[in-house]
Structures are given as structure tokens and as C-alpha cells.
C-alpha positions as CSV (number, residue, x, y, z in Angstrom):
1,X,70.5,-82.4,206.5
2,X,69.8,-86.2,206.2
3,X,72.3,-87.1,208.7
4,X,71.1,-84.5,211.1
5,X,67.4,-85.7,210.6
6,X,68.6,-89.6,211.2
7,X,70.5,-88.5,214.5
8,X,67.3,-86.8,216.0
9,X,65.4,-89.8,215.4
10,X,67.8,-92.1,216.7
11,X,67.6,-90.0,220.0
12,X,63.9,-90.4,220.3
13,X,64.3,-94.2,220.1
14,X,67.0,-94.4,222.9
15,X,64.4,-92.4,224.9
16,X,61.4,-94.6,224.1
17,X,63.7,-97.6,225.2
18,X,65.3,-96.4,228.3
19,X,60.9,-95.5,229.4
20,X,59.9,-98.7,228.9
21,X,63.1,-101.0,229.8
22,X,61.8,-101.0,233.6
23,X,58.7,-103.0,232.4
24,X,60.8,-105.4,230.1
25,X,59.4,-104.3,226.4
26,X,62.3,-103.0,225.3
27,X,63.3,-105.7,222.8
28,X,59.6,-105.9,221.1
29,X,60.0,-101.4,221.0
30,X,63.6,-101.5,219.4
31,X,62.3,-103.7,217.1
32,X,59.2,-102.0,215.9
33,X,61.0,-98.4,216.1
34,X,64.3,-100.1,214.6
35,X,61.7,-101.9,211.5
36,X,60.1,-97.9,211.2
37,X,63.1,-96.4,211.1
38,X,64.8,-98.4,208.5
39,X,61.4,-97.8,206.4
40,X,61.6,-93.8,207.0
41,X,65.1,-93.6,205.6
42,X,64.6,-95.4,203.0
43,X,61.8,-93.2,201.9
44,X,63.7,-90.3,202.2
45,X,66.7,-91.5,200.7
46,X,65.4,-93.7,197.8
47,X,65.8,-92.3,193.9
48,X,62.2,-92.0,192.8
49,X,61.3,-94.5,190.0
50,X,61.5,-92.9,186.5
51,X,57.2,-92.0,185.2
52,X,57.1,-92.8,181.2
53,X,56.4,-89.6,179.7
54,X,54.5,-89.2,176.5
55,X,55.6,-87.2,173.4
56,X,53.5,-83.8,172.9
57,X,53.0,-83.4,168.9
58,X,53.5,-79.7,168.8
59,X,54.4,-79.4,165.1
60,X,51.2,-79.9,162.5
61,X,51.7,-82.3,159.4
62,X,51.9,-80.2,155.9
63,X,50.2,-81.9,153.3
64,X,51.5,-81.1,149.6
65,X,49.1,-78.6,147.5
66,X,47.8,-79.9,144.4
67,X,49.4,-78.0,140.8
68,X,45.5,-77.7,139.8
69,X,42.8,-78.0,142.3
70,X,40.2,-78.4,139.8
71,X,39.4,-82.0,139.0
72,X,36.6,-84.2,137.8
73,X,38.0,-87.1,139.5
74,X,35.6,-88.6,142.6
75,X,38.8,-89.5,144.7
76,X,42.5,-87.7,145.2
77,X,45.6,-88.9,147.2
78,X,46.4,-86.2,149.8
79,X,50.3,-86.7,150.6
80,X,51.1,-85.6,154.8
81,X,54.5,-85.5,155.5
82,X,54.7,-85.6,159.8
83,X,57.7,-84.7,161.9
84,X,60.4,-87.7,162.5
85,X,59.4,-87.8,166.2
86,X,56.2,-90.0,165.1
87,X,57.0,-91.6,162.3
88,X,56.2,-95.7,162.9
89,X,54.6,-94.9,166.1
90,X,51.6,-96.9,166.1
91,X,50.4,-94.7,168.9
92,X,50.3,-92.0,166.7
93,X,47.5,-91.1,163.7
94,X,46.6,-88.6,161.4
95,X,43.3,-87.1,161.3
96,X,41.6,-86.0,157.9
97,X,38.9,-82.8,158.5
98,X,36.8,-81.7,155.9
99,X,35.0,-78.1,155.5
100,X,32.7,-78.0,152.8
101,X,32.0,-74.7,151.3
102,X,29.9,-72.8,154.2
103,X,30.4,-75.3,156.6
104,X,33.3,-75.7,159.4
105,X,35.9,-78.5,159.1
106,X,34.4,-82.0,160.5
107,X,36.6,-84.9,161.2
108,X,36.3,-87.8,158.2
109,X,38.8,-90.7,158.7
110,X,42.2,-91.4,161.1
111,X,44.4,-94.0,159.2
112,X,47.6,-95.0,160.8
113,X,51.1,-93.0,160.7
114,X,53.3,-95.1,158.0
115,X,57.1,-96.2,158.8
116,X,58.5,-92.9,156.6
117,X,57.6,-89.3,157.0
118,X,55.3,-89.1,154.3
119,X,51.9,-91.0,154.0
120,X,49.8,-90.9,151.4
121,X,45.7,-91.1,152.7
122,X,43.0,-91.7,149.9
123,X,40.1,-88.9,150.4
124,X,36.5,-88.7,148.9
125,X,35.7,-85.4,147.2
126,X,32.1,-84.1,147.0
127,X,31.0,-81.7,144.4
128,X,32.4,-77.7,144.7
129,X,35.0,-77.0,147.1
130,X,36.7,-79.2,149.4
131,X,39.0,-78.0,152.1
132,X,41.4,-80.1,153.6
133,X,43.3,-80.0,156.9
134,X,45.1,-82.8,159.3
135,X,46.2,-82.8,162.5
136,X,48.1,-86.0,164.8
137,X,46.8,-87.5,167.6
138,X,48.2,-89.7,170.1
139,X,48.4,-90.0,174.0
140,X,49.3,-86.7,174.6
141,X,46.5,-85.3,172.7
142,X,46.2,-83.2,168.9
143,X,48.6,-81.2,167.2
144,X,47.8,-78.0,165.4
145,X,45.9,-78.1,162.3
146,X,48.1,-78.4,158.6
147,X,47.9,-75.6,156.4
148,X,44.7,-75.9,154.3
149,X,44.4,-77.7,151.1
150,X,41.6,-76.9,148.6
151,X,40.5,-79.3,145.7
152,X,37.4,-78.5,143.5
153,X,35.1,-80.8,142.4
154,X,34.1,-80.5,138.7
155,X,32.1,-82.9,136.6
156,X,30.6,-80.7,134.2
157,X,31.5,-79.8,130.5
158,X,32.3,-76.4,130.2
159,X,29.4,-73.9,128.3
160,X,30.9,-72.3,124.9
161,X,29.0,-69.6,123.0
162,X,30.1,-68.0,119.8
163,X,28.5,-64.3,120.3
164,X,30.0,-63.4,116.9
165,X,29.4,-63.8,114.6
166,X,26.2,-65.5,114.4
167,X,26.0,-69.0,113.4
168,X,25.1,-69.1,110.0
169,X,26.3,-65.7,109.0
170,X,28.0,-64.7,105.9
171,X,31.5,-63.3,106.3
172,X,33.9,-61.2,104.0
173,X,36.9,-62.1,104.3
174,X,39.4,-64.5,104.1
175,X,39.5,-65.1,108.4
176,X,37.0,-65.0,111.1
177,X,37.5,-63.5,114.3
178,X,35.4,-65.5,116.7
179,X,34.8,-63.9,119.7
180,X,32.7,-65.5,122.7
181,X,32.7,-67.0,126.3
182,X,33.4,-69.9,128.0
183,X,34.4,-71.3,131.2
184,X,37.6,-69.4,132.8
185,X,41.2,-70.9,131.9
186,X,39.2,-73.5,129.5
187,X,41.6,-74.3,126.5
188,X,39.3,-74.0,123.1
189,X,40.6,-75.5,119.6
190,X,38.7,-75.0,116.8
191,X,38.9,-76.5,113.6
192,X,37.2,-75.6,110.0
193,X,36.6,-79.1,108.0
194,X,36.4,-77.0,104.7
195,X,39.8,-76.1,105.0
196,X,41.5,-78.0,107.5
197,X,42.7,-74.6,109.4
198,X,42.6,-74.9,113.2
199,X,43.3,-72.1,115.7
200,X,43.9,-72.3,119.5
201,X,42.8,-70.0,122.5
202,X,42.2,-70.0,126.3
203,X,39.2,-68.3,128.0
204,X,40.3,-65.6,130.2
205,X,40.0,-64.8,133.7
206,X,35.9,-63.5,132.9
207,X,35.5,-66.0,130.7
208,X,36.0,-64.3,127.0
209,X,37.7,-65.7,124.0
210,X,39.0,-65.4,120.8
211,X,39.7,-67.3,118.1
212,X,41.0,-66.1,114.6
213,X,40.5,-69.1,111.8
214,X,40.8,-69.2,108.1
215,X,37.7,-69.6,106.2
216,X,37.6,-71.5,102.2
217,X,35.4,-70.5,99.8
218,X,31.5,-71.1,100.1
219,X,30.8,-73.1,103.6
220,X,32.3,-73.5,106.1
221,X,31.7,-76.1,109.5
222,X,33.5,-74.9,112.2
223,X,33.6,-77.4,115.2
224,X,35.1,-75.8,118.5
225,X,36.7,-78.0,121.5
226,X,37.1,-76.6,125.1
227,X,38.6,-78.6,128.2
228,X,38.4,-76.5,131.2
229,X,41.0,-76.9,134.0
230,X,39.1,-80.3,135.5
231,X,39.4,-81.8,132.7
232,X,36.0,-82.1,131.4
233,X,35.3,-81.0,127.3
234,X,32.2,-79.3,125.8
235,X,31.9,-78.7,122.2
236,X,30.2,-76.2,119.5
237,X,29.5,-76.4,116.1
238,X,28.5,-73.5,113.8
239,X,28.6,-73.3,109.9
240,X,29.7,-69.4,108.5
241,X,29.8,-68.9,104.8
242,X,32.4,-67.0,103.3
243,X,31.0,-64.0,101.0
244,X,32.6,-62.6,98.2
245,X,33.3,-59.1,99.3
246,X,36.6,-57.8,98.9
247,X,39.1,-55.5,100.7
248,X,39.6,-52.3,99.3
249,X,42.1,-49.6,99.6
250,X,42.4,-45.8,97.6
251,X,45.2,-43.7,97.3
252,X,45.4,-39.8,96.5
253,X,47.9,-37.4,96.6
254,X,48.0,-33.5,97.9
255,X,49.3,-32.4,94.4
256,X,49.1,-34.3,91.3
257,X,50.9,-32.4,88.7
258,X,53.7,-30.5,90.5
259,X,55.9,-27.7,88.0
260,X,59.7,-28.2,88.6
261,X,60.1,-24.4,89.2
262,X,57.8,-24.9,92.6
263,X,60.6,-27.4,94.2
264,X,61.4,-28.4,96.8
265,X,57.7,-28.7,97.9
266,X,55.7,-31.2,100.2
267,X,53.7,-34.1,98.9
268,X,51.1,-35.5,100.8
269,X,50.0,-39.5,100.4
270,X,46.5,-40.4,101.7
271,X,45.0,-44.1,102.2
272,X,41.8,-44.9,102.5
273,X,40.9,-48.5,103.3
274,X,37.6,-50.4,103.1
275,X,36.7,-53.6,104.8
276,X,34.6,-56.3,102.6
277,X,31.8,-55.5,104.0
278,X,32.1,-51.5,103.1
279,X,33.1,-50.2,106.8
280,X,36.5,-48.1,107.2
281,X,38.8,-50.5,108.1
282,X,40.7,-48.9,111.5
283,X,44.4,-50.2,112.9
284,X,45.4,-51.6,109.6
285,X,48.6,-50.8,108.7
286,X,49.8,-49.6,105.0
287,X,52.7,-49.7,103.9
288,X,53.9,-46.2,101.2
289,X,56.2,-45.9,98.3
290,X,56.6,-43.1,96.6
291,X,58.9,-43.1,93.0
292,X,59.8,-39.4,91.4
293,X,62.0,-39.3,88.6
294,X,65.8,-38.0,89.3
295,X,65.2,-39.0,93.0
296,X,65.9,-42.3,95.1
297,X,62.2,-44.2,96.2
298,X,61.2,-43.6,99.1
299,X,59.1,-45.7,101.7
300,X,56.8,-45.4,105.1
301,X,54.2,-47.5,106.7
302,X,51.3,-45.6,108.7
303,X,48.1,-47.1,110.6
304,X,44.7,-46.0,109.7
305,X,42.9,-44.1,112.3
306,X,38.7,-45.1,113.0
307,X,38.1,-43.1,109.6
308,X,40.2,-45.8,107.8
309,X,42.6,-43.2,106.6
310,X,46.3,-43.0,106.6
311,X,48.7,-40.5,105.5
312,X,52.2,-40.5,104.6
313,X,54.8,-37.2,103.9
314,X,57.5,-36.5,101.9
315,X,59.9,-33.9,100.6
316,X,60.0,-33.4,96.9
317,X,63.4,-31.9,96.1
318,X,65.0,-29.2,94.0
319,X,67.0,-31.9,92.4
320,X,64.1,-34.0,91.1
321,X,63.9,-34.2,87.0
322,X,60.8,-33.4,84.7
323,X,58.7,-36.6,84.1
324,X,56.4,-39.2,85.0
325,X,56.5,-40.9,88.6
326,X,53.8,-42.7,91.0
327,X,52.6,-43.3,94.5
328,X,51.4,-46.6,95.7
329,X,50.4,-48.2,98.7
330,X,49.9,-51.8,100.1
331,X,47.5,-53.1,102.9
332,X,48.0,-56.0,104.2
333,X,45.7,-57.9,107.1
334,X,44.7,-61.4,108.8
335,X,41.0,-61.5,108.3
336,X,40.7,-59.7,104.8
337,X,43.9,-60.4,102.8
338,X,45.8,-58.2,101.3
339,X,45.1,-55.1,98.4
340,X,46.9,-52.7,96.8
341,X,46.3,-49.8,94.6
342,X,48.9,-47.0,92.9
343,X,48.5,-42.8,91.0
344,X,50.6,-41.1,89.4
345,X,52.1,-38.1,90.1
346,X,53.9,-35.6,87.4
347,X,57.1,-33.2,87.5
348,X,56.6,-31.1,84.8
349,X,59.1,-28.3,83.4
């Protein structure tokens, strides 16, 4: 098509010059239509020059999550890793928002892209929540926004409160349970100086706890640690005194005195078990043994029910002898020690 073009303008200049040869211009017109000509081809058959192009960031940084985003620190490191295409580019940046709690994210620095992918960019917390995004920008305009990245801002100790039992209160028993509430996930550690027992807990999701400690004889100063997940510690004393109330636990039997003739029969061991401070003692478990002469000893555990009372059964067989035998039972628990306590049973003839 170029040719054909060429050869149609070549005709119309052998025109123009054979209309104006009579009149002697034809050397000045070949010129100027030879010098246009030689510019029109050239137009149409130069290679346009190559336009620099600029790189469109289409792919957003990610910046790594924190393991805990509580902290008590004033300044973090956020770490942005970008895509290779931009790495050393000093046309390129990354730009730090912020979005308070509330409040949308607002632009708060641009710091240069460093010469490897990641880039570590020093950021200013302010007290509560603090949500972090970054995007690049260069020539070609912003990439899409990184996933977001929350840190929390906590300087304050956390709260702990003992609801029981009271401080100051006398306890029977040889443990506490103390039960109370602190700031979620905050670890607690107490300590008793009159014994040098300690005990360890975390606060759950709402904020309860419980700690079970050993208490000595007479007083006892309990001192109570708790970091919460930023770091920060609070503290609690409270002084309990150990009473002198005991645990107590009662066996009887369904049939005391039981004739030989009347085998095999059922016996029936009951436990009833007493807390220190004279309540039924419930989910406690006892342990039963049972001795009849001419017989192997038999055992069972049971768990008291919320009357304090457990009960254990057993066969008596024909084959049991005349005589003296017994029933026992022990009870054994964390905050009140253990007890024990025993009757006899008779197979007469």
C-alpha cells in the first residue's frame, strides 16, 4: 500500500511540473515538491520512537501480624514485605495509614522502599486500638491497601479482686480456693509468705479466676501478681487466717449384726462427709473397704452427692465364717485434708 501511495504522489508532481515548465519554475517546484515528498515518506515509513512506560503497582504490600497485639510499648516496628518489581526503586514508597478506633484510616508517614523486599518502618502507637494498613505509591499512582494490622495500646496495670473469700476471713482448711476477676488472659501468681506455697492461674476469657493455695497454721499473707497480655503487672495483698475446724466423715452400715443362716445377703455402706466449717461436703470422693471374716476384702470408691453422702454395695456370701469384721472409709481432698473413720460389722452363727 506504501508503494501504491508513493506512485500517486509521484504522478501529481510530474503534473505540477509539466503546468508550470512553460513559465520556467519548474526547477524551484521539483525542488519544493521533491523536499515534501521526501518529508511525507519518511513520516509514514519511520518506526515511532519507543514512550517510557511506568510500572502500575497492582499487588498491595503485606505487613507481618504481630503474635500479641497488646502492648504497653509507645512505638512498634511494622515489617512490609513489597513485590520484587519495586524493590530499590527510589520512585517507589510505602504509605503508613492509620484508623483509630471510630475513625477512618488517615495517611501518617511515606518512608522510602529499601534495596530487599522487606522494610521495616518505625510507627507511633496512641492509646486503644490502632489499625494499620500500607499501600505503594509511585508514578503510576497507589496500589491496593495491605491487609490490616491491629496493635493495642495498653499502659495500665491490670485490676485484681479477690471476691472470696473476704480479706481477713478465717478459713477451715488446710487450702484456699480463691476465686475473683481480673483482666482477661492476665497471668496471676500468688504466693503465701507463711508457707512459702505459690499457685499459678490465668484470667479467663470474662475475666474470672482461681487460685487454689496452701494455707499454715494461724496467718497467713497472701500477695497475688498479675501481668496482663501488654505486659503491664498489678498486685493484691490479703491476710486469711487458718481456723481450726476439721474435716469430718461418718460411716454406717444397712445391717450391723448379720446371722450366718440369712447369707448371702446385701450390705449397704453409707458416707457422710462434713466440711470444717460444718456444711455437707459435695463431689468429694471416698474411697470403701469392706473386711468379713472367711471372705477376700473388698473395695470401691463413690462421690458424695450435694447431701454429702456416699454409698457403696456389696454381696455378703454364703461362704463367709461367724466372727468379727469392719467397714471403713477414707476421704481424701485439696482444701481440707484428709479423714477417715471405720464400724464394725458382725457374722454371727
Amino acid at each position: 500500500m506504501l508503494g501504491r501511495l508513493a506512485l500517486a504522489v509521484g504522478v501529481v508532481i510530474v503534473a505540477v511540473a509539466v503546468l508550470y515548465v512553460g513559465v520556467g519554475g519548474l526547477s524551484a517546484v521539483a525542488k519544493t515538491l521533491g523536499s515534501t515528498l521526501s518529508g511525507f515518506v519518511q513520516g509514514v515509513t519511520a518506526t515511532p520512537s519507543p514512550r517510557p512506560t511506568q510500572l502500575v503497582v497492582s499487588d498491595p504490600p503485606s505487613v507481618d501480624a504481630p503474635g500479641e497485639p497488646y502492648t504497653n510499648q509507645g512505638q512498634v516496628d511494622l515489617v512490609v514485605t513489597v513485590p520484587r518489581a519495586v524493590v530499590g526503586d527510589p520512585a517507589y514508597k510505602l504509605r503508613i495509614y492509620l484508623a483509630l478506633q471510630g475513625q477512618s484510616p488517615t495517611p501518617v508517614s511515606e518512608v522510602p522502599i529499601g534495596a530487599t523486599a522487606r522494610t521495616v518502618v518505625p510507627v507511633q502507637l496512641t492509646k486503644g486500638i490502632n489499625n494499620f494498613v500500607v499501600t505503594i505509591v509511585g508514578p503510576a499512582g497507589e496500589s491496593d491497601k495491605s491487609p490490616v494490622v491491629l496493635y493495642v495500646l495498653d499502659q495500665s496495670p491490670p485490676g485484681i479482686k479477690v471476691t472470696t473469700p473476704k480479706d481477713g476471713a478465717t478459713v477451715n482448711g488446710t487450702a484456699v480456693d480463691l476465686k475473683g476477676r481480673s483482666q482477661a488472659r492476665t497471668t496471676l501468681i500468688a504466693r503465701n509468705a507463711a508457707n512459702g506455697a505459690t499457685a499459678t492461674s490465668t484470667a479467663a476469657p470474662d475475666g474470672t479466676f482461681d487460685l487454689n493455695i496452701a494455707l499454715a497454721s494461724g496467718s497467713n499473707k497472701i500477695h497475688i501478681v498479675g501481668t496482663d497480655p501488654a505486659g503491664n503487672v498489678g498486685n493484691l495483698d490479703l491476710t486469711l487466717k487458718r481456723g481450726g475446724g476439721k474435716l469430718t466423715a461418718s460411716v454406717s452400715l444397712s445391717a450391723y449384726s448379720i446371722p450366718r443362716s440369712s447369707l448371702p445377703i446385701r450390705l449397704r455402706v453409707v458416707a457422710d462427709v462434713v466440711d470444717p466449717d460444718g456444711n455437707a461436703l459435695a463431689n468429694t470422693q471416698v474411697t470403701f473397704t469392706v473386711s468379713i471374716p472367711g471372705i477376700p476384702t473388698v473395695s470401691g470408691s463413690g462421690t458424695t452427692d450435694a447431701n454429702g453422702r456416699a454409698q457403696y454395695q456389696m454381696t455378703i456370701p454364703r461362704g463367709a465364717s461367724a466372727g468379727i469384721g469392719n467397714a471403713a472409709i477414707l476421704v481424701k481432698t485439696k482444701s481440707f485434708g484428709n479423714t477417715t473413720d471405720q464400724t464394725v460389722v458382725t457374722i454371727t452363727k
